[in-house]
N, C-alpha and C positions, 0 to 999 in steps of 0.2 A: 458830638465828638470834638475833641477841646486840639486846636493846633499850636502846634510849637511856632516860635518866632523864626522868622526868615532863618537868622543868623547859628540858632539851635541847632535846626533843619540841616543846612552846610556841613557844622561839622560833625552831627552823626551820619550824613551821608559821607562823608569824609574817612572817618572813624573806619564804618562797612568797610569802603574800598582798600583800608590801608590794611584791616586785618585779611580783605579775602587774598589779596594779592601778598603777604605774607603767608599766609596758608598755602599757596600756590609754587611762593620760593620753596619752603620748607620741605614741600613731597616734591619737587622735582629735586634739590640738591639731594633727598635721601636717594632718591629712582637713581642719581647718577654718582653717589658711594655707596650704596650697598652691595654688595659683593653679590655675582649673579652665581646660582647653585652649580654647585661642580659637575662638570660633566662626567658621566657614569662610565666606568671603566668594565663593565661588565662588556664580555665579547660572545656573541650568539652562537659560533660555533667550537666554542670552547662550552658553555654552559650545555649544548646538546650533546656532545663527549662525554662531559661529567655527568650527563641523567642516565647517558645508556652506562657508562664504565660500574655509577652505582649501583643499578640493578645487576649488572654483572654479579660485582662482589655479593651484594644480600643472596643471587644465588646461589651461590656457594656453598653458603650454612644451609639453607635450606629450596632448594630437597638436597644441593651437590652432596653435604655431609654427608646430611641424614642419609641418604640412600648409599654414598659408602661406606659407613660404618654399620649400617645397618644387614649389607649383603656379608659380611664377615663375621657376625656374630652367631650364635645359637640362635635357632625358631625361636625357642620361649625366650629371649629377650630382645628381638627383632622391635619393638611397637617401644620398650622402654629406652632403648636407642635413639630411637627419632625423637620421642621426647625431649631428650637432653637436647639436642641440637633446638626445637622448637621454644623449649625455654629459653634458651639464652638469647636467641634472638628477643624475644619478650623482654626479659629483664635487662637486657643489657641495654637495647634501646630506651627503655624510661628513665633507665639511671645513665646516662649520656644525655641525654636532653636537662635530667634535674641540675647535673652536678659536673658532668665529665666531660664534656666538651669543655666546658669553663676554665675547670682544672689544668688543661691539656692543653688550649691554644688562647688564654689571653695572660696578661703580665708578661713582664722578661723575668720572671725569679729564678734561680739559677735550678731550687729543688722542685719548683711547685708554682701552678699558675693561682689566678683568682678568682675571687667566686662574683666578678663583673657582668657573669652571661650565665647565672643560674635560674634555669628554665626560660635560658635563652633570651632574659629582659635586656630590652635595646636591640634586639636584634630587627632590621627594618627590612621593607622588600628591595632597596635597591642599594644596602649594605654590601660590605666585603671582609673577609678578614685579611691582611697585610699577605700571609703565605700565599692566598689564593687570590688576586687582584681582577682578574677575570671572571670569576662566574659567580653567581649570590653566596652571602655567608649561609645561608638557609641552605644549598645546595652544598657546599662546603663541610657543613656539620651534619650532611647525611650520608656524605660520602666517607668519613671517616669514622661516623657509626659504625657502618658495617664490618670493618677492622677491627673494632673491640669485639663487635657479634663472635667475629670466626675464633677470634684468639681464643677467647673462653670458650665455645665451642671445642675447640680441638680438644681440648684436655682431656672431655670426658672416653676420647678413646681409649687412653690408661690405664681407666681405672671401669669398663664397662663389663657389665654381667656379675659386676657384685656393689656399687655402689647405690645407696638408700637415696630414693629422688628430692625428699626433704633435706639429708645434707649438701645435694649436689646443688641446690636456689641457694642454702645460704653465703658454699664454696662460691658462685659466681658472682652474687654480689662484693663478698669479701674480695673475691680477687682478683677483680676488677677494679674497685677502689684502691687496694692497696698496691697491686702489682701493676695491673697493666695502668690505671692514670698517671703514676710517675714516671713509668719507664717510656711512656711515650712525648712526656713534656719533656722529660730531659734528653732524648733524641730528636722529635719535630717538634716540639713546642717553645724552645728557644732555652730550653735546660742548660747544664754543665755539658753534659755527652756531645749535641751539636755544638754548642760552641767553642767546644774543644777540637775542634773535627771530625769528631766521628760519623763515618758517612752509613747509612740505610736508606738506599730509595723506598722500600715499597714495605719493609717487614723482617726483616733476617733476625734482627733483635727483638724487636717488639713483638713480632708477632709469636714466628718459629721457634725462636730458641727459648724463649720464655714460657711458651705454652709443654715445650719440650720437656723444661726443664721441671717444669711444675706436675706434667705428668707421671716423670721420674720419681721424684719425692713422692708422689702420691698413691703409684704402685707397691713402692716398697715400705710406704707405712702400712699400705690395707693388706699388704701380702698376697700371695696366688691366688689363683682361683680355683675353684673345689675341684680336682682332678686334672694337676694342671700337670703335664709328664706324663700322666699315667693313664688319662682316660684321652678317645678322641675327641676333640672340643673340632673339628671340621664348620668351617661357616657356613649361612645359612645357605645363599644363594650368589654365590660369585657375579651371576649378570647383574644384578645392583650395584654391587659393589662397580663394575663396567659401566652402568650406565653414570653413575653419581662422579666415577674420574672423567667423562666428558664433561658434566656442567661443570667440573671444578675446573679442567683443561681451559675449555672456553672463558670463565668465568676468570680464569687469573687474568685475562690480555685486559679484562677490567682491574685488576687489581694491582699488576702493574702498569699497564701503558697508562691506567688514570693517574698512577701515581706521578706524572709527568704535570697535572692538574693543567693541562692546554692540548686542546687538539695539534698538536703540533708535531716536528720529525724526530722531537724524544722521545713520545710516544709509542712511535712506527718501531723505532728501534729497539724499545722494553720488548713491546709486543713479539717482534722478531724475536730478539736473544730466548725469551721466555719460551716459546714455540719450539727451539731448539735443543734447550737444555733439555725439555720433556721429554722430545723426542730421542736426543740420545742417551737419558737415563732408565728410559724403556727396553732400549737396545742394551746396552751393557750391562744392565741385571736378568734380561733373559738369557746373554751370551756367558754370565757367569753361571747362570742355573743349569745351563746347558752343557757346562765342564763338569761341575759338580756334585749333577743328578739325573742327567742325559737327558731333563725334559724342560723343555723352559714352562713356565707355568702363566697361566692369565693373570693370577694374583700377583706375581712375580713383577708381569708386564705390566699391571696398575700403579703397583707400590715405586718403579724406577721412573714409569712417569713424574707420581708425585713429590719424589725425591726430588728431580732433577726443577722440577716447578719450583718446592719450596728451598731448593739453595738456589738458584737465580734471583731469588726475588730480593736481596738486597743489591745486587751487582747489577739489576737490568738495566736499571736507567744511566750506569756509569761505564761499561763495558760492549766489545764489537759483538756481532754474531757468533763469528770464530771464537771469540774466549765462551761465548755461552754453551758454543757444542761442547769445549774442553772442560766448564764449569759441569754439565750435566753427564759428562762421561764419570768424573771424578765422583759428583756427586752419586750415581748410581752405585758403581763402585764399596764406595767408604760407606755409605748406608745400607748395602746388601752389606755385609763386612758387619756391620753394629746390630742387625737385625735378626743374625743368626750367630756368628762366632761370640761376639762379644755379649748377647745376651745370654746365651747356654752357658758363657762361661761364668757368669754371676750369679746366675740364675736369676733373674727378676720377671716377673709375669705384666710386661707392658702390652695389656693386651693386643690394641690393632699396631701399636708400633710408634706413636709418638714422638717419643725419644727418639728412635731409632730414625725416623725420617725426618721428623717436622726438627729437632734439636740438633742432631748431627746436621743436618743438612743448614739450618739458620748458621749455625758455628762454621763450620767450610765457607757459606757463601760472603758470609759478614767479611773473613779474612779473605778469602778472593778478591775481594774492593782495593783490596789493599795492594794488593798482585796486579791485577787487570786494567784499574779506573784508567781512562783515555780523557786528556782534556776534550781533543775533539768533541766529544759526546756529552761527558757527565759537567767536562768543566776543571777536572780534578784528575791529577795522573798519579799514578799506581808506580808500585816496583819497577816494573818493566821501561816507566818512564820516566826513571832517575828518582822516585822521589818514595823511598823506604821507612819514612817516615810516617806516613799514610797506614803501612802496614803495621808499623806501633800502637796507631791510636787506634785500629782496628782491632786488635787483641785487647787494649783498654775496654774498650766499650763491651768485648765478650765476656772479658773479668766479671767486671761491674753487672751485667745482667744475670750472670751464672751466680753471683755469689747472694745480688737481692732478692731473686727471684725462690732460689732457693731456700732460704733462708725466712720470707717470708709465708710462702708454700707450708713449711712446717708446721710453723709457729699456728697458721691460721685452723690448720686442718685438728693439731691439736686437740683447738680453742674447739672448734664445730665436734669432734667427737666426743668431749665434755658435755657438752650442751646435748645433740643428740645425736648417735651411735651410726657412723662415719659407713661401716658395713653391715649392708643386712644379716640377718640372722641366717643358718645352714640351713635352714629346711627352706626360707624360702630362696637359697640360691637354688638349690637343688630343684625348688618346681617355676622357679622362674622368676624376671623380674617384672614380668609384662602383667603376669593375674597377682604378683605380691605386692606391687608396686604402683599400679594401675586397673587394676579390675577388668581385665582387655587380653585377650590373644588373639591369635594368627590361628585359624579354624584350617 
């Protein structure tokens, strides 16, 4: 072994020490500027809020829908009913996950988000999105799944016991991308709508009126249903229909009090107003049935429930309890009023009533915001508290959805009865949608 001179020796022993103790500065100067990971703004009892308010809402579609549209329809289309509802929940959540979340809540673009969170890329476990600073983005983007789930869902009451199950997947894809992803970025997603002010806690627009409206256009493109006047079309089983407006009852205090997105006292107070308005639009369209036909009816009692549910649900989180009783008296009211008078007198065959509840009632409640909002609560004062202007940009926002919605509605349904034929054939309305539609009935 051959050794280095004295003098060699030194200075690579030298050399060692001067590099290790530079190595040594270096990671400790980084240890003491690198910036230490942000603390997580995720809060536990908001995140456990948003898991149960979520399942809430998915109950809704299914079985809550399914089983009320289901107790209101003919036996022989009972099973192609649920369907619809089962679909959408299917389709609507994959195409949310691919494309619609993305669309919906990232970018500021005033018409349309981007496609920065397509199939959710970037999205981490202890992420958030800016709306929702408290509970995971993962948890965030399941809860507002279920919002598009029901929107599209509702429609098919409109147009049920005569629509072709093949065009009703393509309707939902279609109008879902075209209708409900812009109308919801441009009210919660940081659109033109919200930052014009226009206020919707929870759905008046987006959901209600839109689903409303598109159910209208789409009754009166497909026309009545075969013996619609003239023979009894009597639903199948009213207790469904009863049991399905409980999970929806239940299911909205997720749908609004979540839409407060914190366990918190805005929540309590959605939750309340929404409880209320149910309850007194249950009373006030049996109390009208009772004037104007000596009997108040169970169906009666259902349909004022869910009147007075879906017009609360843009006003819960901005309004007292007290305006929600006066919101769900009104709203029983003007929707029994659209359900019978104004339907007979048009004559349009909206089968379970869409329009007539979920649309009148979004349109009323959307402008009530404008009437009722209390800073106290929402943050934002209404008519009543000097501020009239509120109630302007609430008519704006009902403009704007009535007229894209519509309008888009058309053009779509068009487009799919081109391609393929929008209504089934007479015979097999006639023997049903469940074995023409499905190879399945109710024994």
């Amino acid at each position: 072994m051959t050794k280095l001179p004295r003098r060699a020796a030194s200075k690579t022993a030298a050399a060692a020490l001067t590099a290790i103790f530079a190595l040594t500065f270096a990671a400790s100067a980084f240890a003491q500027t690198a910036a230490p990971p942000a603390p997580s703004t995720i809060d536990p009892a908001d995140t456990a809020w948003m898991i149960v308010a979520t399942a809430f809402v998915l109950m809704m579609t299914v079985p809550g829908l399914a089983l009320f549209y289901a107790g209101m329809v003919r036996k022989k289309n009972v099973l192609a009913t649920m369907a619809q509802s089962l679909a959408a929940v299917a389709m609507i959540s994959i195409l949310w996950v691919v494309y619609g979340y993305s669309l919906v809540f990232t970018g500021d673009g005033a018409a349309i988000g981007t496609l920065e969170r397509v199939m959710l890329s970037g999205m981490t476990m202890t992420g958030v999105n800016a709306a929702a600073k408290t509970i995971p983005e993962a948890l965030f983007v399941l809860y507002q799944m279920t919002f598009g789930v029901i929107t599209v869902a509702l429609i098919a009451g409109s147009v049920a016991d005569r629509m072709r199950f093949s065009s009703y997947m393509l309707f939902c894809a279609g109008w879902f991308t075209l209708v409900y992803v812009p109308l919801a970025h441009w009210v919660w997603g940081g659109g033109f709508l919200g930052q014009a002010g226009v206020l919707d806690f929870a759905g008046g627009l987006v959901v209600h009126l839109s689903a409303g409206t598109a159910g209208l256009v789409a009754c009166l493109m497909m026309g009545s249903r075969r013996g619609y006047g003239s023979e009894n079309l009597a639903p199948y089983d009213l207790s469904l229909a009863v049991i399905g407006t409980g999970l929806l009852w239940v299911g909205w205090f997720g749908f609004n009090g979540g839409s407060a997105l914190q366990a918190n006292s805005r929540a309590v107070m959605a939750i309340m107003s929404t409880h209320l308005a149910a309850c007194a639009g249950a009373l006030i369209w049996s109390a009208l049935e009772w004037v104007t036909r000596r009997k108040p009816s169970v169906l009666g009692m259902v349909s004022g429930a869910v009147a007075g549910l879906g017009t609360i649900t843009p006003a819960s989180g901005f309004v007292s309890p007290g305006a929600g009783i006066v919101i769900g008296l009104v709203a029983g009211a003007v929707c029994f009023w659209a359900c019978t008078s104004l339907k007979h007198r048009f004559k349009y065959d909206d089968t379970l009533d869409v329009f007539g509840i979920h649309g009148i009632g979004g349109l009323i409640g959307t402008l009530f915001v404008g009437v009722f909002a209390s800073s106290a609560i929402g943050g934002v004062s209404g008519l009543l508290e000097g501020n009239p202007r509120q109630l302007l940009l609430q008519f704006y926002g009902v403009a704007v959805t009535l007229v894209w919605t519509a309008g888009v509605t058309f053009v779509l349904l068009k487009a799919i009865d081109l391609m393929v034929k929008i209504r089934v054939s007479r015979e097999s309305e006639v023997e049903g949608l469940d074995i023409t539609q499905h190879g399945e009935a109710l024994q």
